[in-house]
C-alpha positions in Angstrom: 21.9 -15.5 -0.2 23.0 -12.0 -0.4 24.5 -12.3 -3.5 20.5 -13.7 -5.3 18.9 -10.9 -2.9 21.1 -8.3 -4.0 20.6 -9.3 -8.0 16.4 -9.7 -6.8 16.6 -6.1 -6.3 18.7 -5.1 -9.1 16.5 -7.0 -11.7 13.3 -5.7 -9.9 14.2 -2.0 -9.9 15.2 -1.8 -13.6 12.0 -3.5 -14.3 10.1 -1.3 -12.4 12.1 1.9 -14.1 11.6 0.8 -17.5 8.2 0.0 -16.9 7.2 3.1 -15.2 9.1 4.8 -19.0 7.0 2.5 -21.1 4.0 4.1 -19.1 4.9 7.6 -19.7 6.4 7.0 -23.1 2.8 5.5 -24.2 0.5 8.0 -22.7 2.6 10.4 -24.9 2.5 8.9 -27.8 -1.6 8.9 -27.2 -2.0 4.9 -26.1 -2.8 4.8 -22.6 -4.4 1.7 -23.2 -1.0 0.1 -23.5 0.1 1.9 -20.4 -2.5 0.7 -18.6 -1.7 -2.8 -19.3 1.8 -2.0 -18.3 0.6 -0.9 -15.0 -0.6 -4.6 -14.3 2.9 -5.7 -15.0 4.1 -3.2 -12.2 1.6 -4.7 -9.6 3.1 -7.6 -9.5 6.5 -6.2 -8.9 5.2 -5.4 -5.5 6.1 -9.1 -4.6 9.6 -9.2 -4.8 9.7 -5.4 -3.3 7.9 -7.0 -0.6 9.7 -10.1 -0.1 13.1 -7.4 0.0 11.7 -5.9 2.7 11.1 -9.1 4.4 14.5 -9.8 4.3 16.4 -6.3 4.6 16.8 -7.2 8.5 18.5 -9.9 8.5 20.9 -8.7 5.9 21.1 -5.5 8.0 20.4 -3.0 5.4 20.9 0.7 5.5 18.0 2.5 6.7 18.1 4.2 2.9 17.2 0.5 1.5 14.1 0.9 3.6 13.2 3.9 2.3 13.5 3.4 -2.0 11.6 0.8 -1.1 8.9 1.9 0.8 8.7 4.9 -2.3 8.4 2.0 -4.6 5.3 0.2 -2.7 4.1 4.0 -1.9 4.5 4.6 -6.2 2.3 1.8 -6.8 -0.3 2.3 -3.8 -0.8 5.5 -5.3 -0.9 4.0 -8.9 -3.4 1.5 -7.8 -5.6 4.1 -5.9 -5.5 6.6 -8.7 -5.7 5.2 -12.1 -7.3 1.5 -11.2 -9.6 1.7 -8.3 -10.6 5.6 -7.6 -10.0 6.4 -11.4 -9.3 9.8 -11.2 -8.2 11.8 -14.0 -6.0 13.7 -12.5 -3.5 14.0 -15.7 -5.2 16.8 -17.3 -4.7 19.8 -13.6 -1.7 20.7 -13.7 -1.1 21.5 -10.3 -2.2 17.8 -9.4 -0.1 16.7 -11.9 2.8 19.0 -10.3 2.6 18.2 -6.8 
């Protein structure tokens, strides 16, 4: 069991990494529409984040597991509340963008 969890993980970080580049990397290249497709793709990463955390206590993870993952779900709250349900555009301030 620790052995799948621990590949879960793996597989679900570097898809959320590369994602979260493909974003980035598109809004630059002037196709946010492509981004915000990709952004779908990242919701539903949410579910194995989720089930990781279901099962970090049994497995007795370091309270540092916890915590890259709770920035993971907090990344996407904040994606979701932003860009898909308040729609604020809050690319183009700089100090937004910044802090």
């Amino acid at each position: 069991m620790l052995e799948k969890t621990n590949l879960l993980g793996a597989v679900t970080a570097i898809a959320f990494f590369v994602s979260a580049i493909m974003v980035f990397t598109f809004r630059l290249l002037g196709k946010p529409q492509y981004g915000h497709w990709i952004g779908y793709f990242e919701f539903l990463l949410a579910i194995p984040l989720i089930f990781l955390l279901l099962q970090a206590p049994p497995l007795n993870r370091p309270a540092l597991y916890y915590i890259q993952i709770g920035c993971m779900l907090a990344w996407l709250v904040l994606e979701a509340l932003l860009d898909y349900i308040l729609k604020v555009d809050f690319r183009n301030v700089r100090w937004i963008v910044i802090s």
